[in-house]
N, C-alpha and C positions, 0 to 999 in steps of 0.2 A: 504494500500500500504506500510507504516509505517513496518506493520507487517513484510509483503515478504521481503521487505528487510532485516529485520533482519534476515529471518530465513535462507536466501540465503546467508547473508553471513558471519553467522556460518558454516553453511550446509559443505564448501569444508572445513574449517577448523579442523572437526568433525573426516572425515576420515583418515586426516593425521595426526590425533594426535590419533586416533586407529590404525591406521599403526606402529605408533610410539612406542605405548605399548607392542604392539604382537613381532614385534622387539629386544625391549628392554629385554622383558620377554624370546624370544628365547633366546637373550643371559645369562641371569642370567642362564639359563636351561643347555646350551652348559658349561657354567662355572663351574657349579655344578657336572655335568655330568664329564667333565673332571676332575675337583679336588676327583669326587671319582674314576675314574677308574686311577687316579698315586698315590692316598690314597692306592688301593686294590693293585697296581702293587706293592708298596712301603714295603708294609706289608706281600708281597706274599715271599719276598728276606730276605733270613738269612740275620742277623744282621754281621757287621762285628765285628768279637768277637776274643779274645786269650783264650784259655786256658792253666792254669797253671797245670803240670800233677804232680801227687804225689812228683814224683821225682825231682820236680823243672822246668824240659825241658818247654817250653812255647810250644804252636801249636798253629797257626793264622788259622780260619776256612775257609778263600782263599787260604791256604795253601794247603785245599786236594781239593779244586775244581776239577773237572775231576772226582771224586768218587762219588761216595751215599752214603751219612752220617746220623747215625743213632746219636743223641743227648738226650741221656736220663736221667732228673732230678729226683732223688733217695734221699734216706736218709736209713740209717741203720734201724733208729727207724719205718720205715714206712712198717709194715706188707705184702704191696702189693707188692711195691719194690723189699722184698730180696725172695717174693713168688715166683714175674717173672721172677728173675735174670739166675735161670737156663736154661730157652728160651731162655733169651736174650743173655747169652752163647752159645747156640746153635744155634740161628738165627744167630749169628756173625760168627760162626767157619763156619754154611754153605754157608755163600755168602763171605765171606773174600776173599775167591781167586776169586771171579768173580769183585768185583772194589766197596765193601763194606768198609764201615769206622766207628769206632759207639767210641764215644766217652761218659760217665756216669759219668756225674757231681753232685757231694756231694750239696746236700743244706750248705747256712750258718749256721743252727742251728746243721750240725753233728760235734762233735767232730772230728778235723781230724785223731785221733790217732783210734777212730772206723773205720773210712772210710779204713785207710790202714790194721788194722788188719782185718776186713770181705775183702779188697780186698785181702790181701794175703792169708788168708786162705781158702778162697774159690779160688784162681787162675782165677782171672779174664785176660780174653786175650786181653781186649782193654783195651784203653786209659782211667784212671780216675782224675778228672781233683777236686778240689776243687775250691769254692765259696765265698769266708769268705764274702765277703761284698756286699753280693747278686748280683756283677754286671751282669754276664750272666744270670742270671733269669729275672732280669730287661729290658736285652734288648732282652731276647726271650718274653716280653709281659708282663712281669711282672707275671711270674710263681709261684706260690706258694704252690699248689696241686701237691701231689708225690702219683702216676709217674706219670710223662710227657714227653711225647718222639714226638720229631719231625723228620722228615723223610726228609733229604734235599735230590732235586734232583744234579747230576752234575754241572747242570750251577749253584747252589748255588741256587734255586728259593724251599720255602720248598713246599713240595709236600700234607704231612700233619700231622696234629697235634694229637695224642693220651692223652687224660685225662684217667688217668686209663690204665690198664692192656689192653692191644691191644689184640684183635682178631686176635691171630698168623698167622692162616691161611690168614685173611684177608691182615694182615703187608706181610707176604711171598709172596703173588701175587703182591702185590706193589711196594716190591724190583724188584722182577724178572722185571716186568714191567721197571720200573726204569734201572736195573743196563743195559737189554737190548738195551735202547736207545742211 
């Protein structure tokens, strides 16, 4: 009899502390769940950045909200870079009047007296912005691989990330998509 009673009364105590677990656990799960989908939301949103253009002028990257901005980390010395630069001129010239923005930011390690002469003598038509002390690479993720070009949408959310020489064709349909919307 001894027994029964004990085991009776465990017994209701059992299930509400399994209750209690399942609970507790859905919450850790809800928590988690939520810290990663304002993690991915958080990381999906351009950084609020300035850049500094050759010429001194500052541009705040909320400052072209409303556009589609193409943000492309480059260096002179970086073979692939100055391979794509003449798409990425021409990818600019043909969306620019449709509400395109691209702005080509030097790594820290170019000399900036390289970056202005290949800008000037190649005739670059966007915005190019120097880096000296890595800040906008750091808050695009801490970039370090040239090129890198990120695709922001309008509302500032980026759309996406190119390691390497983008599949032009591919970049061109995600504008269009993009500048479309």
């Amino acid at each position: 009899m001894e027994a029964q009673h004990a085991t009776s009364s465990v017994s209701p105590a059992a299930p509400r502390s399994r209750l209690a677990l399942k609970l507790g656990g859905a919450a850790v799960v809800a928590a988690i769940a939520l810290f990663g989908y304002t993690s991915l939301s958080a990381k999906n949103t351009a950084p609020d950045v300035t850049f500094i253009k050759l010429d001194g002028q500052k541009v705040a990257l909320k400052e072209l909200r409303g556009k589609v901005v193409m943000v492309n980390f480059w260096a002179t010395s970086c073979t692939t870079c100055v391979g794509e630069m003449p798409q990425m001129i021409s990818t600019y010239n043909k969306y620019k009047d449709q509400g395109l923005d691209f702005v080509a930011v030097a790594m820290s390690y170019d000399p900036p007296n390289y970056v202005l002469n290949y800008t000037e003598t190649r005739k670059l038509p966007f915005k190019v912005a120097l880096d000296p002390q890595d800040t906008l690479a750091k808050a695009f993720g801490d970039v370090k691989l040239t090129p890198t070009t990120f695709v922001i949408g309008k509302d500032g959310s980026i759309l996406k990330r190119y390691v390497g020489e983008p599949q032009f064709s591919e970049l061109h349909q995600l504008l269009e998509k993009a500048l479309a919307a």
